[in-house]
C-alpha positions in Angstrom: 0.0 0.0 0.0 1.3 3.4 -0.5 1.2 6.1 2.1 2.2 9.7 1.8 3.0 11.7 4.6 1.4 15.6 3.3 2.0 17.1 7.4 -0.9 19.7 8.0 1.5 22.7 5.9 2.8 24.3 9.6 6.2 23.5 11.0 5.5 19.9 9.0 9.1 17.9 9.7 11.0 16.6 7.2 9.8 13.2 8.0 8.3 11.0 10.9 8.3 7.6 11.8 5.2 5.6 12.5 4.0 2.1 12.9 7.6 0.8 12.7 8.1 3.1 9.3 9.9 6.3 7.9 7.5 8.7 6.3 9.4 11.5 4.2 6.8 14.5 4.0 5.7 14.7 0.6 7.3 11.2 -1.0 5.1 8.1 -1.3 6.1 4.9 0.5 5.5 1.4 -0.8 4.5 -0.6 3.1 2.6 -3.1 4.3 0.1 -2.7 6.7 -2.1 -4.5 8.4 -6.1 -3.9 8.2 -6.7 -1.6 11.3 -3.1 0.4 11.0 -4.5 1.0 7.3 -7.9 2.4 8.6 -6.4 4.5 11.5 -4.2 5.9 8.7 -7.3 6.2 6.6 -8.8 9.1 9.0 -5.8 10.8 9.6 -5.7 14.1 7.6 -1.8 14.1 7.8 -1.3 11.1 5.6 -2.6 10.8 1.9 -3.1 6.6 0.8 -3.8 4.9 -2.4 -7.2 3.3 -2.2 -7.6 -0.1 -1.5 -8.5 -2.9 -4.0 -11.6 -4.8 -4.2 -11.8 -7.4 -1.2 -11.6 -10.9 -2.5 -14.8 -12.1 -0.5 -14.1 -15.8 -1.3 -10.3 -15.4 -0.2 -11.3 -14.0 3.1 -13.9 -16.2 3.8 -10.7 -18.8 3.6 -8.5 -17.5 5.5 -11.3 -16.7 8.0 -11.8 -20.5 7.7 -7.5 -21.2 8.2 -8.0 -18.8 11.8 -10.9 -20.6 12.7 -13.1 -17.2 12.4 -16.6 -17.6 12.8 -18.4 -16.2 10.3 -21.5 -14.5 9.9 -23.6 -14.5 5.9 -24.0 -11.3 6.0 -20.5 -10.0 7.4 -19.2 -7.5 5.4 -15.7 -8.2 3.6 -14.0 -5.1 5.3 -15.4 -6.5 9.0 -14.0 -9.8 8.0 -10.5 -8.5 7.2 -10.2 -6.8 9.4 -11.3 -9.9 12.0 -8.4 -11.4 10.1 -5.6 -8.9 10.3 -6.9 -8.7 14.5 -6.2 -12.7 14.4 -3.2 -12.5 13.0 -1.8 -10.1 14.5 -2.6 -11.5 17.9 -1.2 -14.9 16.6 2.4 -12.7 16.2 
């Protein structure tokens, strides 16, 4: 995913680091992020992101299966990745 840091355009440092990363302000950086880190990034007005792809419903609902994650039918793919990236993350 890539993540720009664009600062608020007072005082903005040259760069910062965050979620174990090093954001130049104003270059895009190529990282990986899990589902939440991506969404808290998402609402912060400091940082610009590409958007995401389409969620592969069928290839969540298999990994869901690999983490034994209960799933509901009418779970949305975004709740369900992010279930995913929350039980993987506390598998670490």
């Amino acid at each position: 995913m890539k993540v720009t840091f664009v600062g608020d355009g007072r005082n903005d440092p040259k760069q910062i680091t965050a979620f174990g990363h090093v954001f130049p302000l104003g270059k895009e950086v190529d990282v990986d992020l899990s589902a939440a880190v991506a969404e808290e990034l998402r609402g912060n007005q400091h940082f610009e992101m590409e958007q995401p792809e389409e969620l592969d419903r069928e290839a969540l609902l298999s990994r869901a299966a690999e983490l034994g994650i209960s799933v509901r039918g009418n779970m949305k793919a975004e709740t369900l990745a992010a279930r995913i990236a929350e039980a993987e993350e506390a598998g670490e």
